[in-house]
Every structure is written in C-alpha cells, then in structure tokens.
C-alpha positions as CSV (number, residue, x, y, z in Angstrom):
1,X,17.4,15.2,-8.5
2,X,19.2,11.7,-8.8
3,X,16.5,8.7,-8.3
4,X,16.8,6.4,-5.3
5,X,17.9,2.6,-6.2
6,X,16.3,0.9,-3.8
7,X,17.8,-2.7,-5.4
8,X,16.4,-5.5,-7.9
9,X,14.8,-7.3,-4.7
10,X,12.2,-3.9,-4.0
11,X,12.0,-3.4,-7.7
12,X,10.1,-6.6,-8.0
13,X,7.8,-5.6,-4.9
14,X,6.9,-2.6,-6.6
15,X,6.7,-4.5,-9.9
16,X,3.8,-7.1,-8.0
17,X,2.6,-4.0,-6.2
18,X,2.1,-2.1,-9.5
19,X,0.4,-4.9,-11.6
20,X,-2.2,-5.4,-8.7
21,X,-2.9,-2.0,-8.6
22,X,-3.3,-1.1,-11.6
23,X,-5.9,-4.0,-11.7
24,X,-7.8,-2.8,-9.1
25,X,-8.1,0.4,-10.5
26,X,-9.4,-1.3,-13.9
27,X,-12.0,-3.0,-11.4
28,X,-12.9,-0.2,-9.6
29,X,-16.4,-0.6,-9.1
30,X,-17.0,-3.4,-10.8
31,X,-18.6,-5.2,-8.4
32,X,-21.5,-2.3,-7.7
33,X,-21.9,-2.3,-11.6
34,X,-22.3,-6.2,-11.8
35,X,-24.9,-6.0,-8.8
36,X,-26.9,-3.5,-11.1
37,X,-26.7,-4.1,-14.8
38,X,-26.6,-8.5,-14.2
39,X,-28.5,-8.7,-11.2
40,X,-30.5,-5.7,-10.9
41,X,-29.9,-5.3,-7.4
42,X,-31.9,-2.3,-5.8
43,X,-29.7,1.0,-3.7
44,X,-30.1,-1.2,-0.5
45,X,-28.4,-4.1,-1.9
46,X,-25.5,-2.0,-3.3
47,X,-25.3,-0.5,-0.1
48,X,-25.0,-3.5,1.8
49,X,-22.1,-5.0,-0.7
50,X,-20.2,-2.0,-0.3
51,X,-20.3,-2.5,3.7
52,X,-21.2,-5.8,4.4
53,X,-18.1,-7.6,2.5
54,X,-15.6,-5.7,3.7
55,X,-16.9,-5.7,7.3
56,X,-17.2,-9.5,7.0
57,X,-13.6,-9.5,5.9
58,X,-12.4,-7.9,9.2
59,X,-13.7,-10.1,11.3
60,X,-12.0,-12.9,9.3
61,X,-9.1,-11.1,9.0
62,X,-9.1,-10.8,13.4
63,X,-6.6,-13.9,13.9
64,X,-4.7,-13.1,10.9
65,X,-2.5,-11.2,12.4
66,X,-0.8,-13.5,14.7
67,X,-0.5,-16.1,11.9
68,X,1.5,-13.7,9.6
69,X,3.7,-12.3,12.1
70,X,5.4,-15.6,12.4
71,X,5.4,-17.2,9.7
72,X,8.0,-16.1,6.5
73,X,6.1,-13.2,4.4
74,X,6.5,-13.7,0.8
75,X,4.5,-17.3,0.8
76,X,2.1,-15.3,2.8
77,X,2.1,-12.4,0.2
78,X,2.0,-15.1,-2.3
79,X,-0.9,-17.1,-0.9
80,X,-3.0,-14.0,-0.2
81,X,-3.1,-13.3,-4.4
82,X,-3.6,-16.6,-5.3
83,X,-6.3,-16.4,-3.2
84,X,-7.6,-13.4,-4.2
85,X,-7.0,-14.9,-7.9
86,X,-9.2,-17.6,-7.3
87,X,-11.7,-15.8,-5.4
88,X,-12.5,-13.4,-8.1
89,X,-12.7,-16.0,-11.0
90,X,-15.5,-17.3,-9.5
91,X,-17.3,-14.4,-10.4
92,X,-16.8,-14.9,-14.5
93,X,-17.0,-18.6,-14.3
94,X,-20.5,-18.5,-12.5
95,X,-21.6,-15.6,-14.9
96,X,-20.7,-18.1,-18.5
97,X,-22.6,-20.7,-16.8
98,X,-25.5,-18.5,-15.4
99,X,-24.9,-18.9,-11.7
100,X,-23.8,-15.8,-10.6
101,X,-25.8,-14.7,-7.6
102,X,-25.4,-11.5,-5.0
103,X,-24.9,-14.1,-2.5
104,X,-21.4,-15.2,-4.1
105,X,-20.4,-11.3,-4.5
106,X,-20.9,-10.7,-1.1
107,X,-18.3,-13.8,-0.6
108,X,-16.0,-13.1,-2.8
109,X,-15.6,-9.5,-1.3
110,X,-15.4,-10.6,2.0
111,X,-12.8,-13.1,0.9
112,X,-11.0,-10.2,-1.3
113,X,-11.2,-8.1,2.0
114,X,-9.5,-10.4,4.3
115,X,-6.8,-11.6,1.9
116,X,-5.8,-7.7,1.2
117,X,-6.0,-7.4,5.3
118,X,-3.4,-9.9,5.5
119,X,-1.5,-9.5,2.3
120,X,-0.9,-5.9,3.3
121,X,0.3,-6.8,7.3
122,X,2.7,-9.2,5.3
123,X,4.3,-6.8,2.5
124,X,4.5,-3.9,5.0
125,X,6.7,-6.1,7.3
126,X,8.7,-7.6,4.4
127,X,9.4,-4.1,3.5
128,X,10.5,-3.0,6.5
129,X,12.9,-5.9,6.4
130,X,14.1,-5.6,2.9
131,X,14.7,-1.8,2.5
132,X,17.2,0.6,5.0
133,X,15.4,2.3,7.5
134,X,16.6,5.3,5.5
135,X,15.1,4.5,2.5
136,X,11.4,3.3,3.6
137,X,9.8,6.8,3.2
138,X,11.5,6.7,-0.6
139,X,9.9,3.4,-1.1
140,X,6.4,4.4,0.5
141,X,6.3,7.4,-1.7
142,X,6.4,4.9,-4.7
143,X,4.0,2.5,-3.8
144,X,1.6,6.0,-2.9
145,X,2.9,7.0,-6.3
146,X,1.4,3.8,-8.2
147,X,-1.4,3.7,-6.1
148,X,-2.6,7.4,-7.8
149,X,-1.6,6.7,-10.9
150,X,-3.7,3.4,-11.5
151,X,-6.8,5.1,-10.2
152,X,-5.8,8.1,-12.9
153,X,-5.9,5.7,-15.3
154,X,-7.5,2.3,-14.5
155,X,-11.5,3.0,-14.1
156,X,-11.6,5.2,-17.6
157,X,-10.4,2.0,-19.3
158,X,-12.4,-0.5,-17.1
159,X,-15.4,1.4,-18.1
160,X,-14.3,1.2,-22.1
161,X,-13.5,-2.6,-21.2
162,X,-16.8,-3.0,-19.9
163,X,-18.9,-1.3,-23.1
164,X,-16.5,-3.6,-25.5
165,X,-16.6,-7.2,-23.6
166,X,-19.3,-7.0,-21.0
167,X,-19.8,-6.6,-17.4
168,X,-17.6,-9.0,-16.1
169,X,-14.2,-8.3,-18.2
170,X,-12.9,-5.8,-15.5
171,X,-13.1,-9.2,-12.9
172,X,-10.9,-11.3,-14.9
173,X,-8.4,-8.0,-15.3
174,X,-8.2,-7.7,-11.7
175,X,-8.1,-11.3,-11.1
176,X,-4.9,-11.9,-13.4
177,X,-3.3,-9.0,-11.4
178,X,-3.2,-10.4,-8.7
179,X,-1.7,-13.8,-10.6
180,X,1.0,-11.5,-12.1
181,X,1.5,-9.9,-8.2
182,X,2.3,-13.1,-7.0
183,X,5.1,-14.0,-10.4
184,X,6.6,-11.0,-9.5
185,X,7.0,-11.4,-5.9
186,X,8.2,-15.1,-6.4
187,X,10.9,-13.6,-8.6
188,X,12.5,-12.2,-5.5
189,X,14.6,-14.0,-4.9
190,X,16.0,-13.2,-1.0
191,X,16.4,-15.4,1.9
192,X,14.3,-14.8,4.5
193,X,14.4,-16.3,7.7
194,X,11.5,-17.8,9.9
195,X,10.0,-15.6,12.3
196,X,10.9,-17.3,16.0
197,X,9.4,-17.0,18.6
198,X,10.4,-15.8,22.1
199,X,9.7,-15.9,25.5
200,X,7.8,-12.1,25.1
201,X,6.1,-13.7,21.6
202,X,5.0,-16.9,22.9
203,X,1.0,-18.0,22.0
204,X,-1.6,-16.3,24.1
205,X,-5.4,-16.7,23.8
206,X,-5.4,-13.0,23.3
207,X,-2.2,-12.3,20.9
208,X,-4.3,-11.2,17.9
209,X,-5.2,-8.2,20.3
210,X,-1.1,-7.2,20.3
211,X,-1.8,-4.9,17.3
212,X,-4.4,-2.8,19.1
213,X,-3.0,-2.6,22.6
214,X,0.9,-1.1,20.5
215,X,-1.4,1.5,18.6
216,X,-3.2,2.0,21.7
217,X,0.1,2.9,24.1
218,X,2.4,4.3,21.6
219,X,1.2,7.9,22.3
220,X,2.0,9.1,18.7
221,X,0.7,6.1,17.4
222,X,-2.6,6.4,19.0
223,X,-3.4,9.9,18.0
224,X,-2.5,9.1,14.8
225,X,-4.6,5.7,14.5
226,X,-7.6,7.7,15.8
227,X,-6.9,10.4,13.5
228,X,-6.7,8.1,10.5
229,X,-10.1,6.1,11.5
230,X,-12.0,9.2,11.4
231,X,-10.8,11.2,8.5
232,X,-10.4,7.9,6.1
233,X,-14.2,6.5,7.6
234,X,-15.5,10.2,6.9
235,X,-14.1,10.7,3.1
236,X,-15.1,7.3,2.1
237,X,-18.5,7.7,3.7
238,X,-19.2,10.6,1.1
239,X,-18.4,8.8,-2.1
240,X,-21.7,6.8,-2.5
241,X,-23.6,10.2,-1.1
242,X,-21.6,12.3,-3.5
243,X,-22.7,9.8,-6.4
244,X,-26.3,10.0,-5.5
245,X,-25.9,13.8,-5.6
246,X,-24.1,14.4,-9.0
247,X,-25.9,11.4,-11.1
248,X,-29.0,11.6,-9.2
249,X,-30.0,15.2,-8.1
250,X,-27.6,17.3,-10.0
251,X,-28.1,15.6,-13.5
252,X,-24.4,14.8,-13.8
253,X,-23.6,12.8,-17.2
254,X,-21.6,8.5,-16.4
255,X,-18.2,10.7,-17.8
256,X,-18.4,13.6,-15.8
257,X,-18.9,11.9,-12.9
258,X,-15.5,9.7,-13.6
259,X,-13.7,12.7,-14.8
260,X,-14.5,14.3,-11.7
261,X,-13.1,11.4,-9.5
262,X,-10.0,10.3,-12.6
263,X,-8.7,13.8,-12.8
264,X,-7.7,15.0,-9.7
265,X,-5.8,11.4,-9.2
266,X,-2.8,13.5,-10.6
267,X,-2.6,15.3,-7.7
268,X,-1.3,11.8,-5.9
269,X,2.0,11.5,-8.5
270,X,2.8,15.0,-7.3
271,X,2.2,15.0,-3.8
272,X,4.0,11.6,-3.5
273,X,6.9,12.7,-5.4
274,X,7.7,15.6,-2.8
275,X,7.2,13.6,0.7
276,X,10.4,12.9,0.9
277,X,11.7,16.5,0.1
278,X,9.4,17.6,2.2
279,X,10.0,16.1,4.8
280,X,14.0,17.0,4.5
281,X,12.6,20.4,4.6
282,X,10.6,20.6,7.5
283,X,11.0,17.7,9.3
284,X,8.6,14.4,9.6
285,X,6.5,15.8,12.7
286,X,5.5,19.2,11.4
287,X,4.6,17.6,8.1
288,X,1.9,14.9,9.6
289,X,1.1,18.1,11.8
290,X,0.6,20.6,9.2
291,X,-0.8,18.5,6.3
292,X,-2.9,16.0,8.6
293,X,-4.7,19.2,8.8
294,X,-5.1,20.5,5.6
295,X,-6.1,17.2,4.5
296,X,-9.6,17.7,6.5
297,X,-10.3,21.4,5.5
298,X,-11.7,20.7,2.0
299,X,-14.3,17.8,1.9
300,X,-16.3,20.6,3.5
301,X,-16.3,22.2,0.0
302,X,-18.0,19.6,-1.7
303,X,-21.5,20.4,-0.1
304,X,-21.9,23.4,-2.5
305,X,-21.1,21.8,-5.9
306,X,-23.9,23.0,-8.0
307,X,-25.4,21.8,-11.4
308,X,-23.3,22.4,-14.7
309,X,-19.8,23.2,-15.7
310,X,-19.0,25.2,-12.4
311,X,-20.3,22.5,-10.2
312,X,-17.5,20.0,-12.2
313,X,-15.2,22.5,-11.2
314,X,-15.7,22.7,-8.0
315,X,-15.4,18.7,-7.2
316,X,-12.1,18.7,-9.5
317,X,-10.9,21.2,-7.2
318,X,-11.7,20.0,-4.1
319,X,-11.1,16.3,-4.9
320,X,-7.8,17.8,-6.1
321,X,-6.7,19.1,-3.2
322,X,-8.0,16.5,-0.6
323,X,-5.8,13.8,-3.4
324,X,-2.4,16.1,-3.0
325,X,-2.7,16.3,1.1
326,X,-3.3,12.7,1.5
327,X,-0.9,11.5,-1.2
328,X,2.1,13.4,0.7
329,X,0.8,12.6,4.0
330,X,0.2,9.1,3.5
331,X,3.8,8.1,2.7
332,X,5.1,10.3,5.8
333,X,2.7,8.4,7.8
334,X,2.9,4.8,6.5
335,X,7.2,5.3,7.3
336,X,6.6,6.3,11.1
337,X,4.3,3.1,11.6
338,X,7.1,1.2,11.1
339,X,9.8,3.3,12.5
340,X,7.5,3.2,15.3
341,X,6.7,-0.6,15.7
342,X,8.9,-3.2,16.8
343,X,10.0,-6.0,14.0
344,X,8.1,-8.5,16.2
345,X,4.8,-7.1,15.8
346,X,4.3,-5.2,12.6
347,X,2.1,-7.9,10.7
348,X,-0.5,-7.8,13.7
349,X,-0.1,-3.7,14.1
350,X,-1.0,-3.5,10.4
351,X,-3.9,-6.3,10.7
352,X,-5.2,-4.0,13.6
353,X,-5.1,-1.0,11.7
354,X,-6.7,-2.2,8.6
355,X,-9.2,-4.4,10.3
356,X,-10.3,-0.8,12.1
357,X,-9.8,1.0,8.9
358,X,-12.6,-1.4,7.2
359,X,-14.9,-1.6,10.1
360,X,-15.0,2.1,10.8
361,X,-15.5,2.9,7.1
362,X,-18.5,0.1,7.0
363,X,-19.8,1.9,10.2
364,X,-20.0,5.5,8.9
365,X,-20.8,4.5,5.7
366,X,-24.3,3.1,6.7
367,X,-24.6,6.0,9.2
368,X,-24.3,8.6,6.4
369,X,-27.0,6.9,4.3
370,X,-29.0,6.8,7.1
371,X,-28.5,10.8,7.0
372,X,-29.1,11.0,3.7
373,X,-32.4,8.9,3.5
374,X,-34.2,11.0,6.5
375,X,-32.3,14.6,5.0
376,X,-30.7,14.7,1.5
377,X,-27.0,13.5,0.3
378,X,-26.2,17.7,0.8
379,X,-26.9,17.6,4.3
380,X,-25.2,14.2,5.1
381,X,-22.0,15.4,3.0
382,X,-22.0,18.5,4.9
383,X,-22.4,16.8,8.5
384,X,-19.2,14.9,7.3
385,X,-17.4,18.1,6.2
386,X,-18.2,19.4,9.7
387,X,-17.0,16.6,11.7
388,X,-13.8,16.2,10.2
389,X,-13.0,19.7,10.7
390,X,-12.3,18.1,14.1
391,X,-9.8,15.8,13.0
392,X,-6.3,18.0,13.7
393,X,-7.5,17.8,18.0
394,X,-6.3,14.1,17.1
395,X,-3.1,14.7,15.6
396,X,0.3,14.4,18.0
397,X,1.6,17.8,19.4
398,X,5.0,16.2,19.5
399,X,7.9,14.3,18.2
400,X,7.4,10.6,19.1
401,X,10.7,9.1,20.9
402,X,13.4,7.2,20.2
403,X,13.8,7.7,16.2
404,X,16.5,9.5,14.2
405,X,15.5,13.5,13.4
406,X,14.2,13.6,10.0
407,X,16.3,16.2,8.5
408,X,19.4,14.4,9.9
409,X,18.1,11.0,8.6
410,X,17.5,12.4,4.8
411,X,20.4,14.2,4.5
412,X,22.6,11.1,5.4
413,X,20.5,8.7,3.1
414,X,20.9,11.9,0.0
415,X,24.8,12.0,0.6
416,X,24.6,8.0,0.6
417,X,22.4,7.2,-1.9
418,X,23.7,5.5,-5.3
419,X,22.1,7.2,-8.6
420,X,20.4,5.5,-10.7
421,X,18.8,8.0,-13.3
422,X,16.8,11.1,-13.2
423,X,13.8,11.6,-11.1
C-alpha cells in the first residue's frame, strides 16, 4: 500500500514529535527512580509525585487554554519545550552540586505537566491547520505510531543508561529532546497567521471554561470525553498496583517486570498502522463503537496473573491486547475531536480534555491505593477491571453530525493521495 506524503512542513512536526518522545520514553520513570535510589523517598512519597505534580499542572494549565487559542502556535509549541528543557535541567544541575530535593521534583513535574497541557492544545490545532481534513487520521496514526514505538524501546535503554552513568542520565536525555523538538519545529518553515478575535471570541471572565462547555454539548463529544476519563483514569490507576503485585508479592525479577510492560508496546505500531484501513472498512463510528469496547474487556485479566513464567504470560497477553485496541482507537478518536471542534476553539477543547485527563487519573490513582492499602493490589486491580467493564454505556450509539461519511472521505483521499514509497 503506497505511503501518505503528508508534505516537508508535517514531516518536521513528526520529526520534533518523534525526538520528544522517544525521550520520554528513555525517561520513563525516571523521576520515581530518582525519588528512591537519591533521596530514599518512602511508597507515600512516590505516590504523591506521581499524582501530586501532574494534578498541580492542571490547575496551572486552567487559563492556558484561552492564551493558546489566540495566539500563533508554533512559538507556543516552541516555548512550551524550552520550558520543559529548562525545567528538567534543574534536576541534574541541583544533583552535581548536591541540592536536589523532592521538593524541586514535585516542581519540575508540575511544570513538565502544564507545559505538555499546553504544548499539546497548541500542536493539535497547528495540525489541524497544516494537514487536509482528509489526511488528519493518516497523520494521527503516525504520531500514535511513534508514541508506541519509543515506549518499545526507550525504558530498556534508559534503564542501561542509568546502570552505565547514574540516576540522573535519563533527565538530561529527555531534557535535550525536548531542545531537539523545538529545532525541529522551528525548521517549519509556514506562515501562520494570528488568531483574531471576533465578536463570538471576545475576552470573558469565564472563557477558559469554552473547552468544557463544547465537550459538554457536542453529544458525541461528551460521551466520548466521559468515556475517555474513565477508561484512561482506570488503566493508569493499575500500573503502580500492578508493580506492587509483580515486584512485590509475586517475586517478579526489575527485567521481567519491563519486559512485561516493553513487549506488548508492539502491538501500538500494528494497531496504528491499520486505523486508517480500518476505518475505510467499516466506517469511523462502528470502529470507536466496536473497539472503545474491546479496549475495556481485558484489564479484567490482569487480576489472575500468577507467579512464574505463566504469570509473565499472562500480563504480555493482556497488556498486548489492551496496547493494540487503544493504539487503533486512539487515532480514530484524536481525528473526530477535531473534525468535531470548531478552528476557534480547539487549543482550549484540548486544554479541557487534558486538564481532565490528569485530574481524573490523579483522582483514581490515590483511590486505588487507598483500596489496595485496606485490601491487597489483587482486589484493587480487580475493582478496576470491573468498573471499566462499564465503560461501552458511555460510548455514542450514533454518527455525530455534520462530517463527511468515513468510507466516502478515505476513498477520495486514497484515489488523491501522491505516493511516496512503500508502507
């Protein structure tokens, strides 16, 4: 099948997009480990770093939204990484001179939490104005693609990085990503205009609410906001529980627990590389339908990993599964957002989303180790495995209006599309 060229302009997006994530993923949980091995920070304190700083990012991230939507994006996309480039240098600097304190990680991830809040309300309206309409689930796909990919590959060699030069080496890799995001994004070089606003955009006290009040009233919008909230909170509520059940109760050995989370990250390059022919196939409505709910049938499956080589097994395959769903799902979902959402308000629909996203993560999060401190992490895993069963009530039971059919739309953009190699 011939590859989409989505032009020189995107390919540097996805260039920027690609260094910082594959940065990230080399600083995955870097900041946990730093707490432990530098600070010897107890569970509580972990705990509260995982929650606390992204929490505190939302709420700094609340007026964000307004600011980006009218303002020109790529100096905001650019800021937003230097930012997060400076922010996370503090972290080695204050470690050579022997002043790193939890205090300053909880900081810097609430500063790294906002910045991605409003970097990602900025590149996700950029996008929509740089790409066809045609072409946005194509360029979603990649992006989901790339996000996979660098969490395949990124914490095996962060963990290498960290035996060979020391707890804080992953830092300084993810904070030059974000220093080579923001070359690659300046690279682009397109004229964008200046947001202006109009007599329906004008300032109002409240205008930072806009994002919530479109998800809220776009009825396809709003079942799948409330959907998202509760089966992204719920999965990401059971990866701390699900650590302190393999390393902890269930003996697990460091590398079997990251082969059990690396591996099954190649499920996201293959369900990400059929979204779009999927969605050809069937249509975009019966896939957010069909896979939103197969997405929430296996975290139940987790609750009965056992001890030894079965019980790796078993979280390969249901991590594995969970990875392919959300990986084609994702895309699919991340294109009707912005189908959906009028140019004038994207930045502060994203903020709102993501802002809810963290919060409602933060919140289940210390729920489920509530559960798990009065039960066990097996009972709180499978409470969560439960309640997401629920999920699909959430899901729309119909087409949302006003956009072009699916199957009509990627037929046009494959009899269209230019060739640029072999996919």
């Amino acid at each position: 099948m011939a590859r989409r060229s989505l032009g020189r302009q995107f390919g540097w997006l996805w260039a920027a997009y690609a260094a910082s994530a594959y940065g990230s993923g080399l600083g995955f949980g870097a900041f946990p480990l730093i707490a432990v091995l530098v600070l010897h920070a107890g569970p509580a304190q972990v705990s509260a770093l995982s929650a606390v700083g992204p929490a505190v990012g939302a709420l700094i991230a609340l007026p964000l939204g307004p600011w980006v939507e009218f303002r020109r994006k790529r100096p905001v996309m650019i800021a937003m990484d230097l930012a997060r480039f400076a922010a996370m240098m503090t972290i080695p600097v204050a470690y050579a001179f022997g002043r790193l304190s939890f205090v300053l990680l909880l900081a810097v991830s609430a500063t790294i939490a906002a910045a991605k809040i409003a970097f990602n309300a900025a590149s996700g309206a950029y996008l929509k104005a740089l790409v066809r309409p045609d072409d946005l689930l194509v360029a979603n796909s990649r992006f989901e693609s790339t996000t996979w990919s660098s969490i395949a590959v990124g914490p095996p060699l962060g963990g290498a990085a960290v035996g060979l030069f020391g707890p804080v080496a992953t830092v300084v890799a993810d904070a030059l990503s974000y220093l080579l995001s923001a070359l690659g994004i300046t690279a682009i070089r397109d004229r964008e205009a200046q947001p202006q606003r109009t007599a329906q955009t004008r300032v109002r006290a409240g205008e930072f609410l806009d994002g919530w009040r479109h998800l809220l009233t776009h009825p396809g919008l709003r079942a799948l906001y409330l959907n998202q909230l509760l089966v992204g909170g719920l999965i990401m509520a059971t990866e701390p529980l699900l650590a302190v059940l393999l390393l902890g109760e269930l003996g697990f050995a460091p590398w079997q627990y990251g082969l059990a989370f690396a591996a099954p990250c190649v499920g996201g390059l293959i369900g990400s590389r059929l979204a779009r022919r999927v969605v050809a196939r069937f249509g975009r409505h019966r896939v957010l339908r069909t896979v939103g709910t197969l997405r929430a049938v296996w975290l139940i499956g987790l609750a009965f990993v056992q001890p030894g080589v079965a019980g790796l097994a078993t979280v390969i395959a249901v991590e594995l599964a969970i990875i392919i769903s959300m990986s084609l799902y994702n895309p699919v979902l991340a294109t009707y957002r912005l189908d959906h959402t009028p140019e004038d308000r994207v930045a502060r629909t994203l903020s709102a989303w993501s802002i809810s996203s963290s919060a409602t993560i933060a919140v289940l999060s210390a729920l489920g180790g509530l559960l798990a401190g009065a039960t066990s992490p097996r009972t709180a895993i499978t409470v969560a495995g439960l309640l997401i069963l629920t999920s699909p009530l959430l899901l729309p039971r119909r087409p949302g209006p006003g956009v072009v059919p699916d199957r009509e739309r990627c037929g046009r953009a494959a009899r269209s599309a230019p060739s640029s190699g072999q996919k």
